[in-house]
LOMARRO-732763 format. One record per residue: residue in three letters; z, y, x of N, C-alpha, C in turn. Coordinates in steps of 0.2 Angstrom, whole numbers. Layout:
N
   lumpa      nz      ny      nx     caz     cay     cax      cz      cy      cx
     ALA       Z       Y       X       Z       Y       X       Z       Y       X
...
This chain:
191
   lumpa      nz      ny      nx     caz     cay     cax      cz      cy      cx
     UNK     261     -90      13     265     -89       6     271     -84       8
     UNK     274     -86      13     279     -80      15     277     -72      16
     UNK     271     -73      17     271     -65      20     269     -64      13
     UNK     265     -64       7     266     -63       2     271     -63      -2
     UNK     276     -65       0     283     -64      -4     285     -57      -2
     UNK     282     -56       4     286     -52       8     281     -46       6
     UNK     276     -49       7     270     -40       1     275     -37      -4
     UNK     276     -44      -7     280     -44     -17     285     -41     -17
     UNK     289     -41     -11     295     -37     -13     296     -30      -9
     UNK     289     -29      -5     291     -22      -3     291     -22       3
     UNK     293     -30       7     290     -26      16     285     -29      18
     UNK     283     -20      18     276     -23      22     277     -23      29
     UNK     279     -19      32     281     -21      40     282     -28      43
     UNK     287     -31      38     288     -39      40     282     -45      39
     UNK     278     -41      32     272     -43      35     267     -44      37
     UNK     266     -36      40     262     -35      44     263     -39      52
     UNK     269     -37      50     272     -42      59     271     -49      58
     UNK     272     -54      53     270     -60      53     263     -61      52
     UNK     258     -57      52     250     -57      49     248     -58      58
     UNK     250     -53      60     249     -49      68     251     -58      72
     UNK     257     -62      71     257     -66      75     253     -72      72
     UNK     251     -71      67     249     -77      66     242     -76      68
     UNK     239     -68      68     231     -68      70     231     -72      79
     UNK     236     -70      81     238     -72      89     236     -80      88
     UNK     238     -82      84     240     -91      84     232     -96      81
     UNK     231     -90      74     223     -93      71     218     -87      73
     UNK     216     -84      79     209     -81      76     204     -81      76
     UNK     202     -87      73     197     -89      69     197     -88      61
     UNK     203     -88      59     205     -86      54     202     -78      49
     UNK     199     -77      47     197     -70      45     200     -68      40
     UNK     206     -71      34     207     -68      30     212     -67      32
     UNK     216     -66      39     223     -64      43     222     -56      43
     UNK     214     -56      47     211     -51      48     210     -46      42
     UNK     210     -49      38     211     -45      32     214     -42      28
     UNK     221     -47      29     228     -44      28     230     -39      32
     UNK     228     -40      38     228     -34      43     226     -29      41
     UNK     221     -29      40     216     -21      38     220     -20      31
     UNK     220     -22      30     224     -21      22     229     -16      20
     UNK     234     -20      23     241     -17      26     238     -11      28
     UNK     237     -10      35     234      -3      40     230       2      35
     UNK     226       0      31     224       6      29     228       7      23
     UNK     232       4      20     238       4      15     242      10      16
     UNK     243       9      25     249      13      26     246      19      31
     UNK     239      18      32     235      25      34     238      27      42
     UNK     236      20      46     235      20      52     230      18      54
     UNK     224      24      55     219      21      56     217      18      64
     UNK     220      22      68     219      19      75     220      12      73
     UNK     226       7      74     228       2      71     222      -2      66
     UNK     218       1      61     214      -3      56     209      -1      62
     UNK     206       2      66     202       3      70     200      -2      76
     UNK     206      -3      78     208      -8      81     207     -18      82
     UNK     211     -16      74     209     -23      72     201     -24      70
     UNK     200     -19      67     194     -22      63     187     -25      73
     UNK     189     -19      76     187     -20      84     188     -29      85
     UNK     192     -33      83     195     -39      85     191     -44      83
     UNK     193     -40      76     189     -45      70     180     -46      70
     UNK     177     -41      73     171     -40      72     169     -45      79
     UNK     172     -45      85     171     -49      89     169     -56      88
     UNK     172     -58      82     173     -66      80     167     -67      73
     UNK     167     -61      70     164     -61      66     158     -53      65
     UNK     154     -53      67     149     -48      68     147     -44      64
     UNK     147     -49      61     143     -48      54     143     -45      48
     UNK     151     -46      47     156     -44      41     155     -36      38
     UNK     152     -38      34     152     -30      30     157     -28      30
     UNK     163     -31      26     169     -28      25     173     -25      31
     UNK     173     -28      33     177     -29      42     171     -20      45
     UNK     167     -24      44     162     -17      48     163     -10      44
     UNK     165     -11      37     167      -4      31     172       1      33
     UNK     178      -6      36     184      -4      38     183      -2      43
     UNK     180      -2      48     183      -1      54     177       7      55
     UNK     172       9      51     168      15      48     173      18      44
     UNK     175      17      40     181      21      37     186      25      42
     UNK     191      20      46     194      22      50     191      28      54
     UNK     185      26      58     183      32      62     181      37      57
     UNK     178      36      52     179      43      48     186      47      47
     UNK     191      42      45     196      46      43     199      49      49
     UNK     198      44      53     201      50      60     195      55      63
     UNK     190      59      60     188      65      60     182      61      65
     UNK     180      55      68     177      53      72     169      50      69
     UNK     165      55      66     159      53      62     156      50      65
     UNK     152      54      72     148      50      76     147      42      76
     UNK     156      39      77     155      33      78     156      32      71
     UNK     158      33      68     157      31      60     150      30      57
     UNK     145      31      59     140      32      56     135      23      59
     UNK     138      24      68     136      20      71     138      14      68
     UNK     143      12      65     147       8      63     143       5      55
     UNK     143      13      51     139      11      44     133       8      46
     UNK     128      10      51     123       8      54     121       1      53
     UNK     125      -2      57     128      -9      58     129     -12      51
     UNK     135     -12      48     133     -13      39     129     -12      37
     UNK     125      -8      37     118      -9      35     112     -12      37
     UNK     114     -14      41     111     -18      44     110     -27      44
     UNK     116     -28      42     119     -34      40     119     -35      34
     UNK     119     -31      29     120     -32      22     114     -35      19
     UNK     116     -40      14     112     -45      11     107     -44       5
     UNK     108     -35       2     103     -36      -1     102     -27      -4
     UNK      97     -28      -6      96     -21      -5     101     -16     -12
     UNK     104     -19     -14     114     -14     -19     116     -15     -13
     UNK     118     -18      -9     125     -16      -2     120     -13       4
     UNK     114     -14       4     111      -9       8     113      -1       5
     UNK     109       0      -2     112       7      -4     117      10      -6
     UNK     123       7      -7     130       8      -6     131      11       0
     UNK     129       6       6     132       6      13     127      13      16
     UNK     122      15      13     116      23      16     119      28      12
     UNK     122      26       5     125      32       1     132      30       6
     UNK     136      28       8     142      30      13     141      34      19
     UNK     134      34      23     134      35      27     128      43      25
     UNK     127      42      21     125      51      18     131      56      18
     UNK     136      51      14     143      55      14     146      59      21
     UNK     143      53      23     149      54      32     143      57      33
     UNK     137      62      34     133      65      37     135      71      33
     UNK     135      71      25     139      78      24     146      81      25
     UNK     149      77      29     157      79      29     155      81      38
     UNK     150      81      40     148      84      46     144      89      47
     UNK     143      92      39     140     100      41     133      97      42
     UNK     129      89      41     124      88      44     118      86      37
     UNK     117      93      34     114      92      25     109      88      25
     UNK     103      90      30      98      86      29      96      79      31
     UNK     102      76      35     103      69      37     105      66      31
     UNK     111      70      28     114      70      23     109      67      16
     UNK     106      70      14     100      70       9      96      67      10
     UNK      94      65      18      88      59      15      91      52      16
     UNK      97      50      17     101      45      20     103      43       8
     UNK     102      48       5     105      50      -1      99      47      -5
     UNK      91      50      -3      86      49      -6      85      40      -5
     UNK      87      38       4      85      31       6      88      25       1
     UNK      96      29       0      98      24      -5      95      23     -11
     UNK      94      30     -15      90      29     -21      86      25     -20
     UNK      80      25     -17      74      23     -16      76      14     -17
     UNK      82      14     -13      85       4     -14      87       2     -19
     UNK      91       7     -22      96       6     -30      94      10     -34
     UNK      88      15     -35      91      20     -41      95      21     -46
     UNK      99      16     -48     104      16     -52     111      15     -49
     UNK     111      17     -42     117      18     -38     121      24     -39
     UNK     125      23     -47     128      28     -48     134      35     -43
     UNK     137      30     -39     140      35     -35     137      41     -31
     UNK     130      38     -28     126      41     -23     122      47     -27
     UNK     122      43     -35     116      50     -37     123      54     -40
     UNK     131      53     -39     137      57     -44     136      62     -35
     UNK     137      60     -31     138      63     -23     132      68     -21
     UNK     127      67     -21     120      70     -20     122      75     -26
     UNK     121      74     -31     120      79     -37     125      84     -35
     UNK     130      82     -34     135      85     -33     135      91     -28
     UNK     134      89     -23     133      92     -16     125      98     -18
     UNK     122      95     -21     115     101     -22     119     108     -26
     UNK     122     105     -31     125     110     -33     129     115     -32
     UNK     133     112     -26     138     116     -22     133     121     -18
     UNK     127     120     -17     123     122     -12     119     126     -17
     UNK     119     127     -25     114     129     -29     107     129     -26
     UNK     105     120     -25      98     119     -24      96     113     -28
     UNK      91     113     -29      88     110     -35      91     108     -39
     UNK      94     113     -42      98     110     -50      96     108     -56
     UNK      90     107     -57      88     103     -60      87      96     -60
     UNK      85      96     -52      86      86     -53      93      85     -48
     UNK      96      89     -47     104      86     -47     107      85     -54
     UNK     103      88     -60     106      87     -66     105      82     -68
     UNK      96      80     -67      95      73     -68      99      68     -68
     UNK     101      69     -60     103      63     -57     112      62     -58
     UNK     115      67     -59     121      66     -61     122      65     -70
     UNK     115      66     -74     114      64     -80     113      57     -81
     UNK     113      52     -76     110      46     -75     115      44     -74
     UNK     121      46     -68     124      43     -67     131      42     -71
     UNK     129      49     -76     134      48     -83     133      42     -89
     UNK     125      42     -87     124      35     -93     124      30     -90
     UNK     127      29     -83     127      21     -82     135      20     -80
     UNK     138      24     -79     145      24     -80     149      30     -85
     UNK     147      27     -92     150      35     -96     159      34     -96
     UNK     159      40     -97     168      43     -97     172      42     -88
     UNK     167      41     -85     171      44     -78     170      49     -76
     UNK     181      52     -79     179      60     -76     177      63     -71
     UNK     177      61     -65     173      63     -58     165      64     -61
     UNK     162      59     -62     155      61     -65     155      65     -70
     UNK     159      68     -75     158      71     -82     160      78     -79
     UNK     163      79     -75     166      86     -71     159      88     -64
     UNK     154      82     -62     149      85     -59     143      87     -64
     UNK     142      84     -68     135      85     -75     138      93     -75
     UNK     146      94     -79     149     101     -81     147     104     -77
     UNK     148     105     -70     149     109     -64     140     112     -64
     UNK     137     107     -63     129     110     -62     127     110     -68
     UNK     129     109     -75     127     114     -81     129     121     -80
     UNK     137     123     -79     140     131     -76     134     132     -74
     UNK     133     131     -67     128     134     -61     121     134     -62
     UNK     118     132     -69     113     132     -74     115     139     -78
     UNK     120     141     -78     120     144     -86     119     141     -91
     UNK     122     136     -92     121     133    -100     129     133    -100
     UNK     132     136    -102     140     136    -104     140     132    -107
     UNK     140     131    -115     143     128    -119     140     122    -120
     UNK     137     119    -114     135     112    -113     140     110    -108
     UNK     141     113    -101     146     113     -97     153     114    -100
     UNK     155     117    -107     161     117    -109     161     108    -112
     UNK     155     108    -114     157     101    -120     158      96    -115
């Protein structure tokens, strides 16, 4: 309760510092570990969330979450290889086939942020194949083909798809546009 007084009014340090001794005292605890990761990537230390989630995973293996964060971490510190390795692992553990294709559409992402398209693409179609209506993965693929001006047709598709299953989000209304532009259909990409 105190450390969440202490979220409420602003210090997260003295939080974090009482979250840190408490994991010392329960770790067996996971929702300490989580406050952990919370804070750290809050304040975008990811060695530190890297760390932890390292701690956490030991007690708990299995943890999607725990295993997202500590995949993210290595991402954001420029470290894909192991990022990927780690998505791996979430996927592996995930319990059903939507956190399976969330966790293949993240790890398509971390293949494109590596220069690695065609890893990237079929890690993108694996997901479809599990969710087809996993809107972020057909908003990200659609996207990326486009930037690439290949198969702009069914990146239309699919960023059309993924505007009717989440309508009025500008990120998605702004990929449909972009690959209309690169269509030539202006005055469908203006609308």
């Amino acid at each position: 309760m105190y450390a969440t007084h202490l979220i409420r009014g602003g210090d997260l340090e003295a939080a974090l510092s009482l979250y840190k001794s408490l994991q010392e005292k329960k770790p067996e605890k996971l929702e300490i570990y989580q406050q952990i990761l919370s804070i750290e990537t809050y304040m975008q230390r990811q060695d530190s969330v890297a760390k932890y989630s390292a701690m956490a995973l030991e007690r708990f293996p299995d943890n999607i979450e725990i295993l997202l964060s500590k995949g993210y971490a290595h991402a954001y510190m420029d470290d894909y290889k192991q990022a990927v390795k780690v998505f791996e692992q979430a996927y592996k553990a995930s319990p059903d086939d939507s956190t399976r294709s969330a966790v293949m559409g993240v790890i398509g992402d971390t293949y494109y942020q590596q220069n690695e398209r065609n890893k990237a693409y079929r890690s993108y179609d694996k997901a479809l194949r599990l969710d087809p209506d996993n809107e972020g993965v057909l908003n990200n693929y659609a996207y990326y083909l486009g930037e690439e001006d290949r198969e702009l047709e069914k990146a239309l598709q699919m960023s059309a798809r993924s505007n009717e299953i989440s309508r009025n989000n500008p990120t998605f209304l702004d990929t449909q546009a972009w690959i209309l532009y690169k269509l030539g259909r202006y005055d469908e990409a203006r609308k």
